[in-house]
GUKOLBA-299539 format. One record per residue: residue in three letters; z, x, y of N, C-alpha, C in turn. Coordinates in steps of 0.1 Angstrom, whole numbers, padded with zeros to 4 digits, always signed. Layout:
GUKOLBA-299539
ALAZXYZXYZXY...
This chain:
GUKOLBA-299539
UNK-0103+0123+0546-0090+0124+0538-0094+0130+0525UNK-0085+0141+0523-0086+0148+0506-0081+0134+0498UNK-0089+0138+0488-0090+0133+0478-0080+0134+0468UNK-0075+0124+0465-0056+0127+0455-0062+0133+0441UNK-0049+0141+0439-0054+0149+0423-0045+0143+0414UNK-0048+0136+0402-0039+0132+0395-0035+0140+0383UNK-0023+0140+0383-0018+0150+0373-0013+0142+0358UNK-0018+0146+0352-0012+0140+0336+0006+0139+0335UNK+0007+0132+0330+0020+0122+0328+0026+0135+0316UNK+0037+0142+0317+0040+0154+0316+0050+0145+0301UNK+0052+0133+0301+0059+0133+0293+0053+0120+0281UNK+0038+0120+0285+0031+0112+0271+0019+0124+0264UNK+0023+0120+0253+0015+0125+0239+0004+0119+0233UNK-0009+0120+0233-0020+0113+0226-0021+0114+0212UNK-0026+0105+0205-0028+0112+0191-0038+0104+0188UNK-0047+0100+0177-0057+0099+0171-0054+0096+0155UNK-0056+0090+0150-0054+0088+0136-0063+0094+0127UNK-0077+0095+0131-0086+0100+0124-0081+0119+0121UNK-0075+0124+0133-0067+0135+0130-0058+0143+0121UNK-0050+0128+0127-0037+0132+0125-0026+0139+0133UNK-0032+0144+0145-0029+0154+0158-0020+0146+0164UNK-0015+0153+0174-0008+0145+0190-0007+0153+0200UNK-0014+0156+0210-0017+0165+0222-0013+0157+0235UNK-0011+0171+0243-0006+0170+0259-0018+0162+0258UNK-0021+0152+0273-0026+0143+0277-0040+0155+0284UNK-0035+0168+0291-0048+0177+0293-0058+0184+0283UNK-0054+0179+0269-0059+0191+0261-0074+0187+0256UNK-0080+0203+0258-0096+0201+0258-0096+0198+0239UNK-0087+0199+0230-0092+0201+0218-0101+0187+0210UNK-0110+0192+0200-0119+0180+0200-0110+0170+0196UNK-0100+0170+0191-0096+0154+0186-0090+0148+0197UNK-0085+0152+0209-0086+0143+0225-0097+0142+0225UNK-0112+0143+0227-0123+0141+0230-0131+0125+0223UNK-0127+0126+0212-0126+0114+0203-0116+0104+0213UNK-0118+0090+0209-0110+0078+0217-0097+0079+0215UNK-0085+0090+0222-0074+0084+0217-0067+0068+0211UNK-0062+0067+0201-0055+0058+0197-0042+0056+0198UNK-0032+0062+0200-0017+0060+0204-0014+0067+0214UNK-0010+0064+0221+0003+0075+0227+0016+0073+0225UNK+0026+0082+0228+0038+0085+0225+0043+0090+0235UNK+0058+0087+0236+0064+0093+0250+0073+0104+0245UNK+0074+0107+0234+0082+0120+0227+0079+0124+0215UNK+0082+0136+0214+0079+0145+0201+0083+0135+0187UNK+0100+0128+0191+0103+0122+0177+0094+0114+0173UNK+0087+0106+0184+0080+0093+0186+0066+0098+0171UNK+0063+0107+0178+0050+0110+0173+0050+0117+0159UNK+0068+0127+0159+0068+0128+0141+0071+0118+0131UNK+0078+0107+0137+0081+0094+0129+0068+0087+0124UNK+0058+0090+0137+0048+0081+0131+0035+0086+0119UNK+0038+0099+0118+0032+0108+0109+0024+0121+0114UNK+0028+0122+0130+0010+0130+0132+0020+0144+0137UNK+0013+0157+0134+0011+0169+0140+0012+0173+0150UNK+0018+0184+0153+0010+0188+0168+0005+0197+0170UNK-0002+0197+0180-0018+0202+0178-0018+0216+0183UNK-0026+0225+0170-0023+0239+0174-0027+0242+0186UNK-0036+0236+0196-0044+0245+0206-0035+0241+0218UNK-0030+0228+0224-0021+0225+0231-0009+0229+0232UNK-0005+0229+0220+0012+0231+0214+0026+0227+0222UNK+0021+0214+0222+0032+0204+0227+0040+0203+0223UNK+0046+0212+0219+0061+0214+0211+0067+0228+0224UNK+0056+0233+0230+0060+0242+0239+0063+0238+0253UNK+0074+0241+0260+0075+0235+0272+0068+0243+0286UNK+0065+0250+0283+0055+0258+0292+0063+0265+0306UNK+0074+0266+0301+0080+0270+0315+0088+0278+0309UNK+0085+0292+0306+0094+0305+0298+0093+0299+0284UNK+0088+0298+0280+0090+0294+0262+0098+0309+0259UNK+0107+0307+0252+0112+0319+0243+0104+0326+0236UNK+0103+0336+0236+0094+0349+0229+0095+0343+0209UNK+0104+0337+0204+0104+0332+0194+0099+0319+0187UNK+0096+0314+0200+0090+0300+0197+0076+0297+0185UNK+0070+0308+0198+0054+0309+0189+0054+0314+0173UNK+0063+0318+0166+0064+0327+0156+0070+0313+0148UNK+0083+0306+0151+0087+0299+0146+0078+0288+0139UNK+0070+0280+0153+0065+0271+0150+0049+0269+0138UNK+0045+0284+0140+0037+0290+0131+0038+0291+0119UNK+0054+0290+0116+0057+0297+0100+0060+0280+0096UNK+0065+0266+0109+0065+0255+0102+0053+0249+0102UNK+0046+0252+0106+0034+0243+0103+0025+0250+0090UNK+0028+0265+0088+0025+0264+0077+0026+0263+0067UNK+0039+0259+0064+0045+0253+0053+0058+0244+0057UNK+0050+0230+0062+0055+0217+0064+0065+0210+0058UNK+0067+0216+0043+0076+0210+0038+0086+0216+0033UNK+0088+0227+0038+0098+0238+0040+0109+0233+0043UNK+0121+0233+0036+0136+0233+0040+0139+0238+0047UNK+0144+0240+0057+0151+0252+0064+0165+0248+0068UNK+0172+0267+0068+0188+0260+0070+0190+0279+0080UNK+0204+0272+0084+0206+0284+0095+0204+0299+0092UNK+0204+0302+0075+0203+0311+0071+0189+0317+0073UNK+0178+0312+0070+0165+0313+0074+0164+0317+0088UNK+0171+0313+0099+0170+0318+0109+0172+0326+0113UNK+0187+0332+0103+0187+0346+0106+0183+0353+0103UNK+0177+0351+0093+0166+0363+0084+0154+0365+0092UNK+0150+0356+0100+0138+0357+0110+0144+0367+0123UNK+0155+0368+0122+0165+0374+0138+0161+0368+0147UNK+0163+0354+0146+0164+0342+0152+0182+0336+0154UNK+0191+0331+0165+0197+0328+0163+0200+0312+0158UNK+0207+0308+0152+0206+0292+0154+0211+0285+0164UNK+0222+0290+0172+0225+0278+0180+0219+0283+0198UNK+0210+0294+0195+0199+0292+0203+0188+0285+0203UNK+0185+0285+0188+0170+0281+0188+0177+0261+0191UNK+0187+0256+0182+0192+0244+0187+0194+0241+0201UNK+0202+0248+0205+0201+0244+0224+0189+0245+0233UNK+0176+0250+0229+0163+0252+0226+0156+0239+0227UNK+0157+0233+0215+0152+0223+0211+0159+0210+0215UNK+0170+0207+0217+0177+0197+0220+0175+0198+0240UNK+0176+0208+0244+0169+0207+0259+0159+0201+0263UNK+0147+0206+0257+0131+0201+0256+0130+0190+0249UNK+0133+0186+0239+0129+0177+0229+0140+0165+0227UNK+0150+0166+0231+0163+0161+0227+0163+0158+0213UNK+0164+0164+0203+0169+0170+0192+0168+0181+0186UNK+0175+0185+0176+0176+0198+0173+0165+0201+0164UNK+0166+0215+0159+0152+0224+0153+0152+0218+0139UNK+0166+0220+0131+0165+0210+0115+0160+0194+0116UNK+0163+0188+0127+0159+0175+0130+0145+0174+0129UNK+0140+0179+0138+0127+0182+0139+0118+0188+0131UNK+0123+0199+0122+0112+0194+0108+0119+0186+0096UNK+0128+0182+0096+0130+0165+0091+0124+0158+0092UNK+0122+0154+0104+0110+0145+0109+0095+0149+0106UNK+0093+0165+0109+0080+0166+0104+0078+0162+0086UNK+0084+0166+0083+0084+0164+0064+0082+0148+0064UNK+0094+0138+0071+0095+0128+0066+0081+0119+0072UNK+0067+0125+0085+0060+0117+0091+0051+0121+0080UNK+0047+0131+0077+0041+0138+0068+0036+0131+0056UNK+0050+0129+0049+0049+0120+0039+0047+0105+0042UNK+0052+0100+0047+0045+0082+0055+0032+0088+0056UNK+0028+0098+0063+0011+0092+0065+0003+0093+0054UNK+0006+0102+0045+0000+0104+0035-0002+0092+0024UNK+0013+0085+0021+0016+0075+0011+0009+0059+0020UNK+0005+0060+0034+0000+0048+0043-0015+0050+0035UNK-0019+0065+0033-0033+0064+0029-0033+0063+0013UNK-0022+0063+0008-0029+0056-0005-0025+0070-0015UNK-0015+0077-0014-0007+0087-0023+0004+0079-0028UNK+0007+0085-0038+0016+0080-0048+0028+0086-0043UNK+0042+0072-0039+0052+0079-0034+0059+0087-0042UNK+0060+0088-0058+0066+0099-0064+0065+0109-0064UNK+0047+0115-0064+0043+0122-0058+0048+0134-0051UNK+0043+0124-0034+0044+0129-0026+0055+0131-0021UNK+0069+0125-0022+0085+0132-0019+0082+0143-0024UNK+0083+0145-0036+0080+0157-0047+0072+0167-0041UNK+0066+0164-0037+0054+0176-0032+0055+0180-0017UNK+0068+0170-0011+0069+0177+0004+0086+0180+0006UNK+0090+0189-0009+0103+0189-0007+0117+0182-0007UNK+0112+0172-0011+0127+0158-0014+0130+0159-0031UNK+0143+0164-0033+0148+0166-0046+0141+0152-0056UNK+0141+0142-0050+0137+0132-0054+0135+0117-0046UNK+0128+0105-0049+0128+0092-0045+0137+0090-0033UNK+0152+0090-0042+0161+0083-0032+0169+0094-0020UNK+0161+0106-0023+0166+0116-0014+0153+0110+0002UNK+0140+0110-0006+0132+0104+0007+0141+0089+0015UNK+0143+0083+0002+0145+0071+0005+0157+0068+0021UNK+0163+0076+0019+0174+0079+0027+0170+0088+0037UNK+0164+0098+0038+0157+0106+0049+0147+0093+0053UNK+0144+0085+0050+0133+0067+0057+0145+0065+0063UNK+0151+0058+0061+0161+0046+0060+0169+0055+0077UNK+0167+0065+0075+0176+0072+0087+0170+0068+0101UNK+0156+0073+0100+0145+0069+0113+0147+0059+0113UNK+0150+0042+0110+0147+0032+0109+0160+0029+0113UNK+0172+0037+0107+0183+0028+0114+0193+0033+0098UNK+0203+0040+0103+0214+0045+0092+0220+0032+0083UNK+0219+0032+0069+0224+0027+0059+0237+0025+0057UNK+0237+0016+0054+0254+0009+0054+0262+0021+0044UNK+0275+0019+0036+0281+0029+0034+0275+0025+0014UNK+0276+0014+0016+0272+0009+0000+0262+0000+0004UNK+0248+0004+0001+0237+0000+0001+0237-0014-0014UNK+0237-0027-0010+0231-0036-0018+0217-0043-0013UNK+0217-0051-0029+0206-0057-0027+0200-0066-0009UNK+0210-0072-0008+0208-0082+0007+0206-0071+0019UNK+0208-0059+0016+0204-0048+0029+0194-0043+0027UNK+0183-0041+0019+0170-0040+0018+0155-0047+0019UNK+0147-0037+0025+0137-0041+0021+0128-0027+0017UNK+0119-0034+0002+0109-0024-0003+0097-0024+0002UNK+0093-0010+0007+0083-0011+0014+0069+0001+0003UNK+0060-0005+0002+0052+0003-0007+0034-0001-0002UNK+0028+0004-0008+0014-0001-0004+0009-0005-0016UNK-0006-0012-0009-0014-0025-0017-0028-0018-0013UNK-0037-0021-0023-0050-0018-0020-0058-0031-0019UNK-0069-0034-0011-0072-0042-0006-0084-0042-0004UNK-0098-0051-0008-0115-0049+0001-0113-0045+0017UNK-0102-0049+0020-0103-0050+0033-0094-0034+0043UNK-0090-0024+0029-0086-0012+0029-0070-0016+0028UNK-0065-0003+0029-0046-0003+0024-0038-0012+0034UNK-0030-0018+0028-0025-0024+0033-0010-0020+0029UNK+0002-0020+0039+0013-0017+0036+0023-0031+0038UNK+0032-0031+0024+0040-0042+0024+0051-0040+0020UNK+0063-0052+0023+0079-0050+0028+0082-0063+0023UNK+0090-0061+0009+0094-0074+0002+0112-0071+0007UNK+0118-0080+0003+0132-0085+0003+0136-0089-0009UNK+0145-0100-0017+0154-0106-0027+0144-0124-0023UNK+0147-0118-0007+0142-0134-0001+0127-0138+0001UNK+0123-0130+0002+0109-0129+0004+0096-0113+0011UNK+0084-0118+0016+0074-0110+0018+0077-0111+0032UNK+0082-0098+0039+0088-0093+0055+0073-0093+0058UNK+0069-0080+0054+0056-0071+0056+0045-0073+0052UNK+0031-0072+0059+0019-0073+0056+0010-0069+0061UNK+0007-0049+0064+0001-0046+0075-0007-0038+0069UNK-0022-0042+0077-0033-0026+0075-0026-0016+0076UNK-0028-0004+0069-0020+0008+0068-0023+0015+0083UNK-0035+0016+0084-0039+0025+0101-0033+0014+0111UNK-0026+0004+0111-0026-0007+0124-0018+0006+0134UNK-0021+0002+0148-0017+0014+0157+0000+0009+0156UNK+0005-0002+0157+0021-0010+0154+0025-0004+0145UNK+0023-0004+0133+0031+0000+0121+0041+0004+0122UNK+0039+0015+0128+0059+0019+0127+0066+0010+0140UNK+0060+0004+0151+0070-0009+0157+0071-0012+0152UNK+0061-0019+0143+0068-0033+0138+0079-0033+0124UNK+0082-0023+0119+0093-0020+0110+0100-0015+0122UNK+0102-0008+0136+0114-0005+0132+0118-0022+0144UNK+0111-0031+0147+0112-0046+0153+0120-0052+0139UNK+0113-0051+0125+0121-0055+0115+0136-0053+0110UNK+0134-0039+0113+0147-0035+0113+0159-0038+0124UNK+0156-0040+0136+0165-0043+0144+0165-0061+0141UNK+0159-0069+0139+0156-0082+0137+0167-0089+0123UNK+0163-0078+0112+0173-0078+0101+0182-0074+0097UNK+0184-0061+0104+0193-0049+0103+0198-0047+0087UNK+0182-0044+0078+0179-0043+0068+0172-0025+0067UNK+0179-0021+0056+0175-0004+0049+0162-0009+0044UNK+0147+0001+0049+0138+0006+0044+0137+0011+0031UNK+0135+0008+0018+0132+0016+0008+0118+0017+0001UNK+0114+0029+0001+0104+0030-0002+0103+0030-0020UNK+0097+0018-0027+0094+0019-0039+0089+0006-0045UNK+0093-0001-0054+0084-0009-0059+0096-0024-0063UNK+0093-0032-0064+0098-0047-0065+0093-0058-0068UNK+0098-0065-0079+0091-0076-0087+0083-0082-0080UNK+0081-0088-0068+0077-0096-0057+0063-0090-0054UNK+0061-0077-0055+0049-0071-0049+0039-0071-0059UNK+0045-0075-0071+0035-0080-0081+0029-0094-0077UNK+0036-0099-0071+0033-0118-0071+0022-0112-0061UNK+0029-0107-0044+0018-0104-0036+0005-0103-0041UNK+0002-0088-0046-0008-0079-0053-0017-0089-0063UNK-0011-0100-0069-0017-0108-0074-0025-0125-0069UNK-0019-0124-0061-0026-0135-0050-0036-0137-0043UNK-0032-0122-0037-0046-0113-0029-0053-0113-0037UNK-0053-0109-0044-0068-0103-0058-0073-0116-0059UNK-0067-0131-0061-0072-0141-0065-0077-0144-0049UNK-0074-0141-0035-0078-0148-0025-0092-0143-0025UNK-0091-0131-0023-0103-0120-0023-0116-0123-0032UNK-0114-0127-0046-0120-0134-0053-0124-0146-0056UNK-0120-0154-0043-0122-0170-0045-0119-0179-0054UNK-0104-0174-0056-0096-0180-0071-0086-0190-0065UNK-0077-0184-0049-0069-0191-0048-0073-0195-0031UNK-0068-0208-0023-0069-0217-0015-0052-0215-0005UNK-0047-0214-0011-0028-0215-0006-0022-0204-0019UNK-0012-0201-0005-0008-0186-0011+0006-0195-0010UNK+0013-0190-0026+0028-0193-0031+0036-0184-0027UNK+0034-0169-0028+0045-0162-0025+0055-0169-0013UNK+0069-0163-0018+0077-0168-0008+0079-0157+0006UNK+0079-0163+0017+0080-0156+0034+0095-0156+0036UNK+0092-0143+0041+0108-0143+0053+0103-0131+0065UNK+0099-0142+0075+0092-0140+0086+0101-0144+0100UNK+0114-0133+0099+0123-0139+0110+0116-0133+0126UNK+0117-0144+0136+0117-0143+0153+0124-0149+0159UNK+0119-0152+0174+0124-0160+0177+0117-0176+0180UNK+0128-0183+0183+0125-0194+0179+0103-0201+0183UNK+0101-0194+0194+0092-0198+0195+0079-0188+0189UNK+0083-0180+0189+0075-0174+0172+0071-0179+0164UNK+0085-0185+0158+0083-0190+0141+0080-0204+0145UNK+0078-0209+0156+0075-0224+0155+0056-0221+0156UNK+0051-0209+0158+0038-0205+0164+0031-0202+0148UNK+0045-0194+0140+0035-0189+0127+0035-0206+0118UNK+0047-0212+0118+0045-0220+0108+0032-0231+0114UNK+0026-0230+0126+0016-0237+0132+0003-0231+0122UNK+0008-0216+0119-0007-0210+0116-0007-0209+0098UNK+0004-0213+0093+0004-0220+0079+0001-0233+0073UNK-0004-0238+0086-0005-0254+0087-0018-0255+0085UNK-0025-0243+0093-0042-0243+0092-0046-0244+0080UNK-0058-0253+0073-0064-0252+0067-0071-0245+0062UNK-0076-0239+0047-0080-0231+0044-0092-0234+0047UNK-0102-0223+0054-0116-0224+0058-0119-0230+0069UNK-0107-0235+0078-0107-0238+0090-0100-0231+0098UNK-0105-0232+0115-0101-0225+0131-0095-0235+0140UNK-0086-0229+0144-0076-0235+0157-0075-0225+0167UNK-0079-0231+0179-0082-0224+0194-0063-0221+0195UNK-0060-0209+0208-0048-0209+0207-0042-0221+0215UNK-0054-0230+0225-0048-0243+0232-0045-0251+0220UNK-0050-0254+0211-0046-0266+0200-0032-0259+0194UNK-0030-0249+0190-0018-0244+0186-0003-0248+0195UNK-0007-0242+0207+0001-0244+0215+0004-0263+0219UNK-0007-0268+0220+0000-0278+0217+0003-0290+0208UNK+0005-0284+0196+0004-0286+0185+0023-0282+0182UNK+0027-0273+0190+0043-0271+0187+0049-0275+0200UNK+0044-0285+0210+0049-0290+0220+0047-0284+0235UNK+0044-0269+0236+0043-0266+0246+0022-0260+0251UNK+0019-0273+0257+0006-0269+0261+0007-0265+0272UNK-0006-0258+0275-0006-0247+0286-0002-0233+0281UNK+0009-0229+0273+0014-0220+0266+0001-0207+0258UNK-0011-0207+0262-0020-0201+0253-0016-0185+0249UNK-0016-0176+0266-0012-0169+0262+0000-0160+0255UNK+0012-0172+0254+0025-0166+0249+0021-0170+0229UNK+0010-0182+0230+0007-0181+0220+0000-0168+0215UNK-0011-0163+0223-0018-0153+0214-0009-0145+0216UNK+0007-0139+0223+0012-0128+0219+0017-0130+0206UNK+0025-0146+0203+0032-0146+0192+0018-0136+0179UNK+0008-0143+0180+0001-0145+0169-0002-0131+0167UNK-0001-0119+0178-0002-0107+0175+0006-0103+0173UNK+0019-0109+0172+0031-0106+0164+0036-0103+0153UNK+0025-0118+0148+0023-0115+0134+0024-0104+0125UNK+0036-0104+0120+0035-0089+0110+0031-0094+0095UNK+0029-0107+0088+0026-0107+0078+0007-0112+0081UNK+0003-0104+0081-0010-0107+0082-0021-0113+0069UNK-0030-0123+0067-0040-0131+0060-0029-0141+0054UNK-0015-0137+0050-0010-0148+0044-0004-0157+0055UNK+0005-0153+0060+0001-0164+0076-0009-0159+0084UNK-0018-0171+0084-0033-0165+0088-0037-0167+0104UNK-0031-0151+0111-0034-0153+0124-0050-0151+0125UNK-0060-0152+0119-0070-0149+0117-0082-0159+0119UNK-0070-0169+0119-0080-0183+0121-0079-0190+0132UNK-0073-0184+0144-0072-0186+0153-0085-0180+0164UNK-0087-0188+0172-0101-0181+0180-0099-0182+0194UNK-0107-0184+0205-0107-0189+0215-0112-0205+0215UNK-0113-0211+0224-0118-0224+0233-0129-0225+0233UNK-0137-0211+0236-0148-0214+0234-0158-0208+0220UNK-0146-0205+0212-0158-0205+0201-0158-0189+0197UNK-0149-0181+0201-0153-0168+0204-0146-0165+0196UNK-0146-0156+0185-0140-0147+0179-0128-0139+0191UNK-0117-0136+0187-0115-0129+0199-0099-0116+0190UNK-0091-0109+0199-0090-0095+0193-0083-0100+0174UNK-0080-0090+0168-0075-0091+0159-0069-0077+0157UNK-0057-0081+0151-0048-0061+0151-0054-0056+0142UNK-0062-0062+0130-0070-0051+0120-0079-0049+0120UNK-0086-0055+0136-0099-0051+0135-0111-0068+0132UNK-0116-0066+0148-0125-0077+0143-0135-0084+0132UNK-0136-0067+0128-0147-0068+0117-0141-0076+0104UNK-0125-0071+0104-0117-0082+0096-0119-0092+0096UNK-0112-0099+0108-0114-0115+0109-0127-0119+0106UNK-0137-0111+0115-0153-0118+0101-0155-0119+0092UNK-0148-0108+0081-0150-0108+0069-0143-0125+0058UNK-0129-0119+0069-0114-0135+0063-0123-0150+0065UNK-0127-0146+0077-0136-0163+0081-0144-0165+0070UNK-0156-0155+0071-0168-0162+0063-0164-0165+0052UNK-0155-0157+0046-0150-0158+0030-0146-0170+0026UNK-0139-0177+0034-0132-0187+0034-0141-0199+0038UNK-0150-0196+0049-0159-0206+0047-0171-0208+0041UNK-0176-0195+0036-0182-0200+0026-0177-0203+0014UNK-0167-0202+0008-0159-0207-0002-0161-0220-0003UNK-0152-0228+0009-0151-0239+0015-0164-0248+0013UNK-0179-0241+0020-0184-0250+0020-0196-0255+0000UNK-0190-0241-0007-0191-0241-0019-0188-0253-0027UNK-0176-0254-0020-0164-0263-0029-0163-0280-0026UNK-0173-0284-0015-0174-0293-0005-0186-0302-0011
């Protein structure tokens, strides 16, 4: 019997962070060759989360009659990314618009302005994940200003009420960290957010926040992220034992009975996920425990990190194991300093 030929899944997208790319699942270009890290099941998927697409594949092309205009188009936005464009530009190209739109909303399901919207606005996230200054960078990728980005965010995440207050937001900005950038999401109420900036989730778990809160994204800065930024520095430094900032870490119910298990942990001490689990009533429960705890979106301050296996085993961690070795020893050798 012949041998089956498997054909690549025509409608997921690889990307790589080290890149920044997102390619057909066939493409020989080196950054597939490297371990992919995400995939995506659509174009929006993969402009929301900040990455490119990749000149040699050009998964923006549908491969079945591409319009004689495509290639020209897509050329003139990649080289200048942060380009406005309006119908007028298209006709100056002798392009029409509500061709090149029924174009793009066929293939892609949305339209050509949508789509470098999205490229501008992933553009700028990935940039400001690595540690650019958001005033910056709106500025330099075409947003009249802050609250012009702020609102081009807030759209990917889920449209803004009609009068934006305080109780409908959360600020989202980055922290720098020994342990690299870390991206965080304060409230009025408390610290939402706490993520490595590369975690492969990142944009899940905002837009999990956002459906959980049905709270506006704004990107900028808030009294609170001082307290944060300042606690860390003292954890990191062996100043502080118990972290004060105030949490607002909504799930469901057996979530938050899982994180507040993992606030209970002692500083410089490990809990297997069987003692967790029954620790909030349901033993046997291990692995619905380790999903909560990779749930976790505020990460070191409820410290899923101190959780291990049964037998002693370090086991995954979303930022990276090398993390949780670093959290552990710190803390235990602190600990056994202090002892």
């Amino acid at each position: 019997m012949a041998s089956e030929t498997l054909t690549p899944d025509p409608t997921l997208l690889i990307a790589t962070t080290t890149s920044g790319i997102f390619c057909r699942p066939e493409c020989s270009s080196g950054s597939i060759e490297n371990k992919p890290e995400r995939t995506f099941s659509s174009v929006r998927d993969a402009l929301s989360a900040g990455f490119r697409p990749c000149s040699r594949c050009k998964p923006l092309h549908s491969g079945i009659e591409d319009p004689p205009w495509l290639e020209l188009l897509m050329e003139m936005v990649e080289k200048d990314p942060a380009r406005r464009w309006h119908d007028q530009d298209l006709h100056g190209e002798n392009m029409d618009p509500a061709t090149v739109r029924r174009w793009f909303i066929a293939n892609h399901g949305l339209t050509f302005h949508a789509y470098t919207r999205l490229r501008r606005l992933g553009l700028a996230l990935r940039q400001i994940q690595h540690g650019a200054a958001v005033s910056k960078t709106v500025l330099a990728l075409g947003y009249e200003s802050e609250r012009g980005f702020r609102e081009a965010f807030s759209q990917v995440f889920g449209n803004p009420p009609s009068a934006v207050d305080r109780q409908s937001c959360i600020w989202i900005n980055r922290i720098a960290t020994p342990l690299g950038s870390m991206i965080m999401g304060v409230s009025d109420q408390g610290l939402c957010l706490l993520e490595f900036a590369e975690r492969r989730m990142l944009d899940t778990q905002l837009r999990r926040l956002h459906r959980k809160m049905g709270r506006v994204f704004l990107p900028g800065d808030h009294p609170l992220m001082q307290q944060v930024k300042s606690e860390l520095d003292d954890y990191f430094n062996n100043k502080l034992r118990q972290f004060t900032v105030a949490i607002e870490a909504p799930g469901t119910e057996f979530q938050e009975s899982v994180w507040q298990a993992l606030l209970r942990i002692p500083y410089g001490e490990m809990r297997s996920y069987a003692a967790i689990a029954k620790e909030i009533g349901q033993a046997g429960a291990m692995r619905a425990v380790g999903r909560a705890n990779g749930d976790n979106r505020i990460a070191i301050i409820i410290p899923c990190h101190r959780v291990i296996g049964s037998d002693g085993e370090l086991t995954g961690y979303a930022g990276g194991l090398w993390r949780k070795k670093y959290l552990l020893s710190l803390e235990q050798a602190q600990s056994f300093r202090l002892s």
